[in-house]
C-alpha positions as a Markdown table, in Angstrom:
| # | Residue | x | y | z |
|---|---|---|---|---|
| 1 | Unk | 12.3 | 22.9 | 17.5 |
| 2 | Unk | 15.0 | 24.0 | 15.3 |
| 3 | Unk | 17.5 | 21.5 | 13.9 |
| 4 | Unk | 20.8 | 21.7 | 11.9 |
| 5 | Unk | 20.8 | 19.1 | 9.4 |
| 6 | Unk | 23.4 | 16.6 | 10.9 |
| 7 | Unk | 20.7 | 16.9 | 13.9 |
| 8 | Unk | 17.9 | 16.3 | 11.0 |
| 9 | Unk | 19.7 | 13.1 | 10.0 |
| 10 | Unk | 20.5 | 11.5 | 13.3 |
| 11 | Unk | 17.2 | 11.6 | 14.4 |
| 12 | Unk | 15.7 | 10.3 | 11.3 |
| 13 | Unk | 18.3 | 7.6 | 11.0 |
| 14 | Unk | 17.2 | 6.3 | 14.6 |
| 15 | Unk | 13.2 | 7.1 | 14.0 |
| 16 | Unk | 13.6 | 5.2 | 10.8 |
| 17 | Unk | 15.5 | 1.9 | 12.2 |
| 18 | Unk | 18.2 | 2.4 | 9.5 |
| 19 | Unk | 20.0 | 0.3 | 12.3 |
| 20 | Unk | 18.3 | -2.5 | 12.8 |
| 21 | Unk | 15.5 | -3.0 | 15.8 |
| 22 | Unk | 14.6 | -5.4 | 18.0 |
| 23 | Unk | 11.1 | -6.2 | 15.6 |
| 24 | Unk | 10.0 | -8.7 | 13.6 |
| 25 | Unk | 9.4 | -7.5 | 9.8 |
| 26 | Unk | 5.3 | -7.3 | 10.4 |
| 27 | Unk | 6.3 | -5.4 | 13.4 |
| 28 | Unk | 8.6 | -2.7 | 11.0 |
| 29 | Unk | 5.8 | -2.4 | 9.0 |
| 30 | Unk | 2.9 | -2.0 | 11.2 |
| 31 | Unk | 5.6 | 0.6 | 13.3 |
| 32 | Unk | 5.7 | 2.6 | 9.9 |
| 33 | Unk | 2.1 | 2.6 | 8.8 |
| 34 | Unk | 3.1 | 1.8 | 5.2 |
| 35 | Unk | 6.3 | 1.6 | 3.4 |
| 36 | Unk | 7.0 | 2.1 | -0.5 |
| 37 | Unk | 6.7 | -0.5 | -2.1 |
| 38 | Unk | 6.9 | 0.7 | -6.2 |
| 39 | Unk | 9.9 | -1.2 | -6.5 |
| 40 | Unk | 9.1 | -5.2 | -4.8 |
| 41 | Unk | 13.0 | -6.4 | -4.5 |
| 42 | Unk | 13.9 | -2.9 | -2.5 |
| 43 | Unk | 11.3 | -2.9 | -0.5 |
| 44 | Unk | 12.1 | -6.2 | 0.9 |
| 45 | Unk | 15.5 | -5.4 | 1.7 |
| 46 | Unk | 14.3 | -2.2 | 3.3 |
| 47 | Unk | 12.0 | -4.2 | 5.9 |
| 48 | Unk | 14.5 | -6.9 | 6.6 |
| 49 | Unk | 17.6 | -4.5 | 7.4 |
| 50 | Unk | 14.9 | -2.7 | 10.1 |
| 51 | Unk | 14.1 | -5.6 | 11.6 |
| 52 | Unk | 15.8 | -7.6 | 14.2 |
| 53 | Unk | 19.4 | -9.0 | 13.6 |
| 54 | Unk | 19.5 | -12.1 | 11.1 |
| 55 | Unk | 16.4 | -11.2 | 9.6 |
| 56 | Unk | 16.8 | -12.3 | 5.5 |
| 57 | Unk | 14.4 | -11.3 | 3.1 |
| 58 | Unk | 13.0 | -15.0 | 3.2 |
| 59 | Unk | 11.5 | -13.8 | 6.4 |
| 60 | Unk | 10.0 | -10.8 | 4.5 |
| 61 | Unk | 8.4 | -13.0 | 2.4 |
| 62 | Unk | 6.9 | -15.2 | 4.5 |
| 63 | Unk | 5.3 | -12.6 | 6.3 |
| 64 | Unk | 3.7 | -11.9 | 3.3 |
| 65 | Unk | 3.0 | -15.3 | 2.7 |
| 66 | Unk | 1.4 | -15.7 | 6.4 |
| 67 | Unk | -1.3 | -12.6 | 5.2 |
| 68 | Unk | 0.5 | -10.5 | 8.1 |
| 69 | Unk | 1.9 | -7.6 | 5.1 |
| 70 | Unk | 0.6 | -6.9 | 1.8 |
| 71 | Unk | 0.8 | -4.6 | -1.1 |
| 72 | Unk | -1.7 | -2.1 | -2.6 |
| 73 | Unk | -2.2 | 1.3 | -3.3 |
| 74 | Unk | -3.5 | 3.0 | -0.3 |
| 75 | Unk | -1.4 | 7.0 | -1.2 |
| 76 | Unk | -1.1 | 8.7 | -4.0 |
| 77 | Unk | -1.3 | 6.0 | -6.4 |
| 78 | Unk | 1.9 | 4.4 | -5.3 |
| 79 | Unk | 2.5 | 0.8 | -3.9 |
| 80 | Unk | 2.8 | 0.4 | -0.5 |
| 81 | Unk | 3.5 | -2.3 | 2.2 |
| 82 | Unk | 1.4 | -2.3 | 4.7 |
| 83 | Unk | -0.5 | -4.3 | 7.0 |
| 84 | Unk | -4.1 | -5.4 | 6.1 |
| 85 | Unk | -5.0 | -3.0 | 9.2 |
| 86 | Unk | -3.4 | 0.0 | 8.2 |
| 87 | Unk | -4.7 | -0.8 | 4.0 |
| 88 | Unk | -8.5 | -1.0 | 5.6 |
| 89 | Unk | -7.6 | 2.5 | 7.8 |
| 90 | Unk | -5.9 | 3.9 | 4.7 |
| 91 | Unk | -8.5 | 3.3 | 2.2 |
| 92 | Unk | -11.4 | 4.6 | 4.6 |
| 93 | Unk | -9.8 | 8.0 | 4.4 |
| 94 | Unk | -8.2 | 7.8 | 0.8 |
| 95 | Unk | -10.1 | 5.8 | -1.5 |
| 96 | Unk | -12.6 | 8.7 | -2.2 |
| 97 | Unk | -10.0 | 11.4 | -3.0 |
| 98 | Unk | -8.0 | 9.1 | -5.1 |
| 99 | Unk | -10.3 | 7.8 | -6.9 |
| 100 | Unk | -11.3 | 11.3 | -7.7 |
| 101 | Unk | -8.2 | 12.1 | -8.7 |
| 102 | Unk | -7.8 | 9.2 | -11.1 |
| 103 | Unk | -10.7 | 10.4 | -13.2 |
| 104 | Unk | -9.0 | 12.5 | -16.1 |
| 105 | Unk | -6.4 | 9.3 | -16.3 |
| 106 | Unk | -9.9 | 6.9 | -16.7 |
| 107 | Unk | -11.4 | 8.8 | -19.3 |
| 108 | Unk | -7.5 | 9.5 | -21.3 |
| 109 | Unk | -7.2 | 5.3 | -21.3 |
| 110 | Unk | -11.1 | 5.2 | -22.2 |
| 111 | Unk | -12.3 | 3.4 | -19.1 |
| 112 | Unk | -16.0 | 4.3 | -18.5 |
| 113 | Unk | -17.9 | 3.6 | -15.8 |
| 114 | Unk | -19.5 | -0.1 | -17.4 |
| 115 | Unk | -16.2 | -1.0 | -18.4 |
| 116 | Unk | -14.6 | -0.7 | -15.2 |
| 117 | Unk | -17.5 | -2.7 | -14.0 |
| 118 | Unk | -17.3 | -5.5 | -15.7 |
| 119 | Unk | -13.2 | -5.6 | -15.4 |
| 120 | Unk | -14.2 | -5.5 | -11.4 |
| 121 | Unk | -16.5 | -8.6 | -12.0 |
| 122 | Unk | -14.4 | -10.7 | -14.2 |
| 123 | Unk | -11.2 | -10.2 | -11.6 |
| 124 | Unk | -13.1 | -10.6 | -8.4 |
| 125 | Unk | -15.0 | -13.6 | -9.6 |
| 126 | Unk | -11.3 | -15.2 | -11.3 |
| 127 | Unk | -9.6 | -14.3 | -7.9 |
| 128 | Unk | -12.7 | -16.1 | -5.6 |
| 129 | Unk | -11.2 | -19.4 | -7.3 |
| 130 | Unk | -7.5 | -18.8 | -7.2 |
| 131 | Unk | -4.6 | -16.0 | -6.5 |
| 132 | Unk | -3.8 | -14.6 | -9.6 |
| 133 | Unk | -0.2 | -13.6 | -11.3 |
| 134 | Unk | -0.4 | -10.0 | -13.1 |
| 135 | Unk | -0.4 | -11.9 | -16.3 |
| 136 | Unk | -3.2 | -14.0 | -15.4 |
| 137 | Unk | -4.9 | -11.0 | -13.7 |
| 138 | Unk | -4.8 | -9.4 | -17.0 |
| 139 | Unk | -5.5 | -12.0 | -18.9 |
| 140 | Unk | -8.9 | -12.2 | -17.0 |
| 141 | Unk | -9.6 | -9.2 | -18.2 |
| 142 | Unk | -8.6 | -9.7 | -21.6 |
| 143 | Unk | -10.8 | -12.7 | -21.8 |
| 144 | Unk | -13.7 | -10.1 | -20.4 |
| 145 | Unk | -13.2 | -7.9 | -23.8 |
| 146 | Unk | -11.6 | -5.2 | -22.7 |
| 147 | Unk | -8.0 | -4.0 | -24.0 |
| 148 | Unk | -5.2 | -3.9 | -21.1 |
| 149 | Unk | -2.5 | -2.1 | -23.0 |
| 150 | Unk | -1.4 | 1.3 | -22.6 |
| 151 | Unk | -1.7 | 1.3 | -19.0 |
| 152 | Unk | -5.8 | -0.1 | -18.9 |
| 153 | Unk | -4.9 | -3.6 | -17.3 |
| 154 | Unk | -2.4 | -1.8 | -14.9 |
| 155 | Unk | -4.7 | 1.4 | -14.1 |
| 156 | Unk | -7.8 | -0.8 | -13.9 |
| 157 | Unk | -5.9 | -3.3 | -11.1 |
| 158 | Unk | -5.1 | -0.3 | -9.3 |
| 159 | Unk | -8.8 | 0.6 | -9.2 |
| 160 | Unk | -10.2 | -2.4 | -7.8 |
| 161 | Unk | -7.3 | -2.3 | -5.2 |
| 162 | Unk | -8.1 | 1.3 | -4.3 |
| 163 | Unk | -12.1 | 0.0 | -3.9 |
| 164 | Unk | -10.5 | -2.1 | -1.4 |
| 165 | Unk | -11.7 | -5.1 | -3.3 |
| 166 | Unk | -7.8 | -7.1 | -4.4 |
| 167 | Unk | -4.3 | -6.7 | -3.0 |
| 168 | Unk | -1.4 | -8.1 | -3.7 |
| 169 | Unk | -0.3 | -10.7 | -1.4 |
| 170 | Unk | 1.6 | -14.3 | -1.3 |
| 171 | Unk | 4.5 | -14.7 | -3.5 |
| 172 | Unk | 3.9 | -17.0 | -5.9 |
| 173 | Unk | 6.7 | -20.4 | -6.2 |
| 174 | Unk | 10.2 | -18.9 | -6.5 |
| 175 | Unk | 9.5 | -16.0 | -4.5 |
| 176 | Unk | 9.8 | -13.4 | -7.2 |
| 177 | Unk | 6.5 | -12.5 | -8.0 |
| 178 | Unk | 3.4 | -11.8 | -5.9 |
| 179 | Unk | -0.2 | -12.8 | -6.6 |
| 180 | Unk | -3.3 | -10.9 | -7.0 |
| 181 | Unk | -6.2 | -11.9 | -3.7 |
| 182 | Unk | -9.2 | -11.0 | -2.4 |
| 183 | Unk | -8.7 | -8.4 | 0.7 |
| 184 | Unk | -11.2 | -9.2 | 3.4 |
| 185 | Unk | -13.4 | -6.4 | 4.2 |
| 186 | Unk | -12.7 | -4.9 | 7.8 |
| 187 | Unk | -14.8 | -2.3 | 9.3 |
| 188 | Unk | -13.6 | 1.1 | 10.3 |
| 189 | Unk | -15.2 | 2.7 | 12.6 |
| 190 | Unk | -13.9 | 5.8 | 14.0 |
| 191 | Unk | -12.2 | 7.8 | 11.0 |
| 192 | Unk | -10.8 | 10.3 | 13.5 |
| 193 | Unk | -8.9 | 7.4 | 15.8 |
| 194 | Unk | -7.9 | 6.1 | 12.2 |
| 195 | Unk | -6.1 | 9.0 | 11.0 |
| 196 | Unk | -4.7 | 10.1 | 14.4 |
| 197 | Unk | -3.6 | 6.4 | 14.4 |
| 198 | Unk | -2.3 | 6.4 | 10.9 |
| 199 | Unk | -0.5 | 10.2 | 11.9 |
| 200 | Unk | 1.4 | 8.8 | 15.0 |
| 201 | Unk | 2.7 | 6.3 | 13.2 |
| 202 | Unk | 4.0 | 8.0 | 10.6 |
| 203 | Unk | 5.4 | 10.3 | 13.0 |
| 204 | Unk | 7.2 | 8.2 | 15.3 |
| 205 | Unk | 8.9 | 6.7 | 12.5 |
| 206 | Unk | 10.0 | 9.5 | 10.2 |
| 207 | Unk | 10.7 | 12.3 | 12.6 |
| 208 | Unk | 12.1 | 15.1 | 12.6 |
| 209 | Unk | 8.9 | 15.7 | 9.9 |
| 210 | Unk | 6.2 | 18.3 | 9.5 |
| 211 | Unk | 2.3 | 18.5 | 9.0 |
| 212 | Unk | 3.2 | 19.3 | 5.6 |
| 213 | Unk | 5.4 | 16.3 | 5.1 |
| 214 | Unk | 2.3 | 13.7 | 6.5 |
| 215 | Unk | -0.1 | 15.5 | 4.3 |
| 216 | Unk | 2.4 | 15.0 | 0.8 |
| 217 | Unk | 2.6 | 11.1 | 2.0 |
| 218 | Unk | -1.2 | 11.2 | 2.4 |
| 219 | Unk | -2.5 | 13.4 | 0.3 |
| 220 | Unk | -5.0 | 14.3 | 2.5 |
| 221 | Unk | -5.5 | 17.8 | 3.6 |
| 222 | Unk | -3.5 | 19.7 | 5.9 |
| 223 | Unk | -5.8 | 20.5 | 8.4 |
| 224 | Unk | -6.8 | 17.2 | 9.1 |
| 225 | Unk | -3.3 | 16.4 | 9.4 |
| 226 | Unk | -3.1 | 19.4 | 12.2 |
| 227 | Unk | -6.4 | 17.7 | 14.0 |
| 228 | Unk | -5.0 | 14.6 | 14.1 |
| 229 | Unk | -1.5 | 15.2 | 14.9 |
């Protein structure tokens, strides 16, 4: 299919729900497999003006607040909102490779293997008792021994989240910040219905969009993109 770019943009306007929908913001999210999330305040806005009419980013919240979205790092090292489905569907495909990737940025902030261990245990056993700001999340790991500036605290919070083992979740009182919780292990079966899962939803609501553009959002490789698709 060939398509002139005003073509291009209509399409992705309506696949994208730049006008509004008849869904509820759990229901934008779970439609779009994962949304961006880098910056929290945007992101919220960008849910709520998909969703059905009257939808305020109070409702956005709450959804959040409810367990139905969350926020991790399931592509490319980025934040996402997602639902916990999609983060358990994500990781099973992603975690490997981006943890892999990650490696060269580990050993430049001096993160070895034992120290990252023992980060892990301090956080997960501080966040067993009690959701966690990022201040107290770092401060855990402060108290632990190890040094979160320069990127550590923030590159070693990322890591547990990618092991599937934190996310962030509830928004904390005042609804400007979101706090640090356990993520419930799910099972994954079937990678394959996963990705072609994950693929379709992407799809259906970014098209017009190419193999090439699902494998960029990914990062994983093209011709399981292909497969799957």
């Amino acid at each position: 299919m060939i398509l002139n770019a005003e073509q291009a943009r209509r399409h992705r306007w309506h696949a994208q729900r730049l006008g509004g929908s008849d869904l509820d913001p759990t229901g934008v999210v779970d439609r779009a497999v994962a949304m961006q999330g880098q910056d929290l305040p945007a992101v919220l806005r960008a849910i709520a003006i998909r969703s059905r009419p009257g939808t305020t980013v109070a409702d956005v919240r709450a959804a959040f607040d409810r367990g139905e979205l969350v926020r991790s790092w399931p592509m490319r090292g980025t934040l996402f909102a997602t639902t916990p489905d999609h983060l358990a569907s994500l990781l099973s495909l992603t975690a490997d490779r981006l943890h892999r990737s990650t490696t060269l940025r580990r050993s430049q902030l001096e993160l070895d293997d034992t120290t990252v261990a023992r980060a892990t245990d301090a956080l997960l056993a501080a966040v067993e008792s009690a959701p966690l700001r990022r201040a107290e999340a770092l401060a855990v790991i402060e108290a632990a021994g190890i040094a979160t500036g320069g990127g550590r605290g923030y590159h070693l919070l990322m890591h547990c989240s990618i092991a599937g083992l934190v996310h962030w979740g509830p928004f904390a009182d005042g609804g400007t910040e979101q706090l640090l919780v356990r993520t419930q292990a799910t099972a994954v079966p079937d990678a394959d219905a996963a990705l072609t899962g994950i693929v379709r939803g992407m799809i259906a609501a970014r098209a017009p969009i190419t193999d090439a553009d699902v494998a960029w959002w990914t990062k994983l490789p093209k011709s399981d993109i292909r497969r799957a698709a």
